[in-house]
C-alpha positions in Angstrom: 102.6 116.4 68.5 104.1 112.6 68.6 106.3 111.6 65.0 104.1 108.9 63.8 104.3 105.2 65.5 105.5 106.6 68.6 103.4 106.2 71.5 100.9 108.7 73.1 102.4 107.8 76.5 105.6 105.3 78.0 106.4 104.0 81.2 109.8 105.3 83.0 111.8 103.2 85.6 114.0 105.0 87.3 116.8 102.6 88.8 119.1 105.2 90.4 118.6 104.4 94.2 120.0 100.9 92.9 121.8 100.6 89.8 122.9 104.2 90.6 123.7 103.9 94.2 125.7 100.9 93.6 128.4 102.7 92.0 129.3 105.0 94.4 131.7 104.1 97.3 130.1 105.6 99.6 127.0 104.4 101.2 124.0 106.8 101.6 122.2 106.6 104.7 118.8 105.0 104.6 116.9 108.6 105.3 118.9 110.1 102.2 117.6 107.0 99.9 114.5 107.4 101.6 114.4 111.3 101.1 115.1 110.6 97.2 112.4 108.2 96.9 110.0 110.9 98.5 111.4 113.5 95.9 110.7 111.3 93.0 107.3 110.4 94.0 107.0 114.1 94.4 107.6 114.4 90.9 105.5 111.7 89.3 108.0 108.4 88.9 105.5 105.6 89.6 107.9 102.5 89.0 111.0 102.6 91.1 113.7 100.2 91.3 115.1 101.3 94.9 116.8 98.0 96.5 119.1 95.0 95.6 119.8 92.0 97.9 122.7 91.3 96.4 125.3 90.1 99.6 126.3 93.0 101.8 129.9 92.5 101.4 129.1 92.0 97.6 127.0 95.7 97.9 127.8 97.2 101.1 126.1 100.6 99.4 123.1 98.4 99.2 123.2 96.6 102.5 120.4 98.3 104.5 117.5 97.1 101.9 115.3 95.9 104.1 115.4 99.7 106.4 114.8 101.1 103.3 111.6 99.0 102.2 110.5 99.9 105.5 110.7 103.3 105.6 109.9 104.4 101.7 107.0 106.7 101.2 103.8 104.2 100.1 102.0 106.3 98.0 98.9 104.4 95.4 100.0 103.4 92.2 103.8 103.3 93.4 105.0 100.5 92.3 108.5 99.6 94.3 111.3 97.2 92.9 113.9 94.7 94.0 117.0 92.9 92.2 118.0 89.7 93.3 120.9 88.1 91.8 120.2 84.6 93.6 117.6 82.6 94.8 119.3 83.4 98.4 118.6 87.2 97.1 115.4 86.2 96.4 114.4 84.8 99.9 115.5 87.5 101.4 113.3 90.3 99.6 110.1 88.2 99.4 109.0 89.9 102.8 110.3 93.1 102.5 106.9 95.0 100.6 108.3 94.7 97.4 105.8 95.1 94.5 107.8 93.3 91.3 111.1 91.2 91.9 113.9 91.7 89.5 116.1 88.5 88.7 119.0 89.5 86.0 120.5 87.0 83.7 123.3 87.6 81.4 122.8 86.7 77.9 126.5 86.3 77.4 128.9 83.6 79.0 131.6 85.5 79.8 129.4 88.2 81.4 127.6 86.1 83.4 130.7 84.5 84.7 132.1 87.7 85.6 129.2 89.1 87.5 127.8 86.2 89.1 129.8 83.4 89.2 127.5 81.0 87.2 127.0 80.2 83.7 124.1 80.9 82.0 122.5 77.5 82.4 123.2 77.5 86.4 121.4 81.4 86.6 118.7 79.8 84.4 118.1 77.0 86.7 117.9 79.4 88.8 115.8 81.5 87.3 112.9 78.6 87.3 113.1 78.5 91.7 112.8 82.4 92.2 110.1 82.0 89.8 108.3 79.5 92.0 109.4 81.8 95.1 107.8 84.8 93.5 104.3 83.1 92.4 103.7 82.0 96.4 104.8 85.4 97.7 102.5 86.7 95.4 105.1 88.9 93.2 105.3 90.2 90.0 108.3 88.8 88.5 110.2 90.6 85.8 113.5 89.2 84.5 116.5 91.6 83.2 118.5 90.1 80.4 122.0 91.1 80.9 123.9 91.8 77.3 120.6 91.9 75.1 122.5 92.9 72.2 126.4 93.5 72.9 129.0 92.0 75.1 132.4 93.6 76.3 135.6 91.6 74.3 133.1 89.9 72.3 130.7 91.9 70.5 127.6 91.3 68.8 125.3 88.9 70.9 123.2 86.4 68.4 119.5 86.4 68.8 119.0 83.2 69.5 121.3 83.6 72.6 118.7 86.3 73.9 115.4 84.4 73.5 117.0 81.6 75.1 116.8 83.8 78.3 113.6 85.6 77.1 112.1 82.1 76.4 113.3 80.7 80.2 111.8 84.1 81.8 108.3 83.1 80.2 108.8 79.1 81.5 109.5 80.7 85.0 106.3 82.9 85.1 107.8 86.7 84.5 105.5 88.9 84.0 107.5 90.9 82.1 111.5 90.9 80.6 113.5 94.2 80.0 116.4 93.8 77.1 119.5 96.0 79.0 121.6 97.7 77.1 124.4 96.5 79.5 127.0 97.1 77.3 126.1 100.9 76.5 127.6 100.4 72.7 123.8 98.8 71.4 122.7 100.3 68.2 119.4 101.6 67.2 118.1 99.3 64.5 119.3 96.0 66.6 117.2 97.7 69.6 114.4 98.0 67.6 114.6 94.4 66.3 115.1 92.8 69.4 112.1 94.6 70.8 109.9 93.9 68.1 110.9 90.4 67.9 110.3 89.7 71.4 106.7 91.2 71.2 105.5 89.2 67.8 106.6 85.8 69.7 105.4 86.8 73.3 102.7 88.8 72.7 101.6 88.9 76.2 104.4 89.2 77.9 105.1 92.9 78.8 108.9 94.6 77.5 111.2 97.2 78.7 114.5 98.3 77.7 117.8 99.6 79.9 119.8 102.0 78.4 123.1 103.3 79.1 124.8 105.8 77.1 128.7 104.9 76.8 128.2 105.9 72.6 125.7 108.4 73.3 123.2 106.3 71.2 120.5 106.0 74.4 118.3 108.7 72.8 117.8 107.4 69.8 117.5 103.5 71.1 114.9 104.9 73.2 113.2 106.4 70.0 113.6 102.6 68.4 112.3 100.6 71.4 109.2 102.9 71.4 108.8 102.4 67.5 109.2 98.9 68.3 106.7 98.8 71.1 108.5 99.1 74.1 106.4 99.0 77.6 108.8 100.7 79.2 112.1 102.5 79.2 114.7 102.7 82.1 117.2 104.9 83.2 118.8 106.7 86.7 118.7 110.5 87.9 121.6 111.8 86.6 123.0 108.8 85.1 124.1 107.3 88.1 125.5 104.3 87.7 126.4 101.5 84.9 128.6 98.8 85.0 131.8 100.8 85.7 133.7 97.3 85.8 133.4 97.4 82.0 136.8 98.8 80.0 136.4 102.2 78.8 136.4 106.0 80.5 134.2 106.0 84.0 132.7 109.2 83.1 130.4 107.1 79.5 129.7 104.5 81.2 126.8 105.6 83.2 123.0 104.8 82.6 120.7 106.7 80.6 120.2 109.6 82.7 116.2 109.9 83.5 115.7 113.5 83.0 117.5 113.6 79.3 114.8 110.7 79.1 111.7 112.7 80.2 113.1 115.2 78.1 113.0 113.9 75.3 109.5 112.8 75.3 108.5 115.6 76.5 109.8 117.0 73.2 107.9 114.0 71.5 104.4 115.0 73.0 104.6 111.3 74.6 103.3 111.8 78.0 105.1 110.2 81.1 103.4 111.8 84.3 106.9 113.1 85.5 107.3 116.6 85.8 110.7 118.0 84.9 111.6 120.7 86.7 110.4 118.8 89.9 112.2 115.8 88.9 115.4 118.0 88.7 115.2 118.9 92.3 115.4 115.0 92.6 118.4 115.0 90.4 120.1 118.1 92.0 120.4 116.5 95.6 121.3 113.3 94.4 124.6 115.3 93.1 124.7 116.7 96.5 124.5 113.6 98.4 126.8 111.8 96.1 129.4 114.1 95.0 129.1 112.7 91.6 128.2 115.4 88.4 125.1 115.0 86.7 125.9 113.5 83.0 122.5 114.4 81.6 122.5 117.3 78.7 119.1 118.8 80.5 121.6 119.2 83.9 124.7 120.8 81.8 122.5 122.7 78.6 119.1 123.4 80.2 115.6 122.9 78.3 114.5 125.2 75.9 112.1 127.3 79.0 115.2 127.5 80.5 117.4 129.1 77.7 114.5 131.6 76.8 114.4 132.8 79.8 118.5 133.1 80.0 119.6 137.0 80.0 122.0 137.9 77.2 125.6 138.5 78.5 126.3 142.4 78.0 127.9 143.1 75.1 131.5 144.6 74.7 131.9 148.3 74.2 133.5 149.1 70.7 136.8 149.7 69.9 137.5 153.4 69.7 137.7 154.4 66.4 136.6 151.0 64.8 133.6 151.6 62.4 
């Protein structure tokens, strides 16, 4: 049974085949993205973010796109994603068979500096073309604002900073905005503000949230965003991914893994349509093809099926003569 004010049922985005990929090195081959996507349609994910056109010598990981769109498994009620970072992005995956394009803005200067070369008036600008783009390809915008809540060698991010974006996504058409937890240090009761705050203004406008887990905070910002009213939460198959350009250990500063996210509401009695222990298979070759560990908890503990069904080690023989 759900805790009270959760929902009966939540959308998950699984971004690995992008935000994941994107951090390792070395570049899949299309079939292998292509076999992951067919593993987590298998197991019920029916919003995936699987593509960025991002430059290729920006993403080289990322480069074959287009092959990818091409060859993914088009299944009904699959609903396939695309970032672009530009409006040259943006031109690029209108014809590709995407279903929602993905345009991210940082709501923090220095950020957006960093990671895109513009300020945040120039990727707003922006922001208002791809918008026009989108509406005459006949795509569902959604807009990512970068550093919702909390910026690296700054801190705290002030509101009105964030529905300056939030307010510019609306102007340019989106559909719907997703507040990212870029940052990975974002704090429950903020999450739950922001999200709530963002629904009472735009009350038709749909909102997500992208969660890493650099403080291990992602389950419980996931439990706020869906008290707060969250459409959607986001995550990767096995936590691949995160801004690893960010200071701090490589190994927290991941996404929210996906199956510690299914887990959980799982736990909650808030339905998802993903099946676990299929989505784990999902998980499990993306460690193959990668090389990288899965950070999830459900990877390294198990679930609680798994753990009753565990044999108990033997135990030791007594001591002769203790007694």
């Amino acid at each position: 049974m759900s805790l009270p004010g959760l929902p009966q049922s939540i959308r998950l985005v699984e971004v690995g085949l992008r935000d994941g990929l994107q951090s390792v090195p070395e570049p899949l081959a299309t079939a292998e993205k292509v076999e992951l996507a067919r593993l987590l349609i298998d197991a019920g994910v029916r919003e995936i973010e699987a593509v960025s056109f991002a430059h290729p010598k920006v993403l080289p990981q990322l480069a074959d796109a287009a092959d990818v769109m091409a060859a993914v498994p088009r299944v009904p009620g699959v609903r396939y994603r695309g970032l672009a970072p530009n409006y040259r992005g943006a031109e690029r995956a209108v014809d590709c068979g995407l279903d929602e394009l993905v345009v991210v803005v940082s709501a923090d200067e220095e950020v957006s500096l960093r990671n895109q070369r513009l300020t945040v008036t120039e990727a707003l600008s922006g922001l208002e073309r791809i918008g026009k783009l989108a509406e005459g390809a006949g795509l569902r915008l959604v807009t990512a604002v970068a550093c919702s809540f909390f910026a690296p060698a700054r801190g705290p991010v002030p509101r009105a900073e964030r529905l300056r974006v939030v307010q510019a996504a609306v102007d340019a058409g989106s559909a719907g905005v997703y507040l990212a937890g870029t940052s990975g240090e974002e704090e429950p009761g903020e999450m739950y503000d922001g999200v709530a705050e963002v629904r009472s203004l735009y009350p038709g406008l749909e909102v997500g949230v992208h969660l890493h887990n650099r403080n291990g905070f992602a389950p419980a910002n996931a439990l706020a965003a869906m008290l707060a009213g969250a459409d959607w939460l986001e995550g990767s198959f096995a936590g691949l991914g995160g801004d690893l350009w960010f200071p701090g250990d490589p190994s927290v500063l991941g996404n929210a893994p996906l199956e510690d996210l299914v887990h959980l509401c799982d736990g909650l009695g808030i339905s998802t349509g993903i099946d676990l222990p299929a989505y784990m298979r999902a998980v499990d070759r993306s460690v193959e093809l990668t090389g990288r560990p899965s950070a999830s908890f459900v990877s390294r503990g198990g679930t609680r099926a798994d753990l009753a069904a565990a044999s108990w080690p033997e135990l030791p023989e007594p001591a002769a003569g203790r007694g």
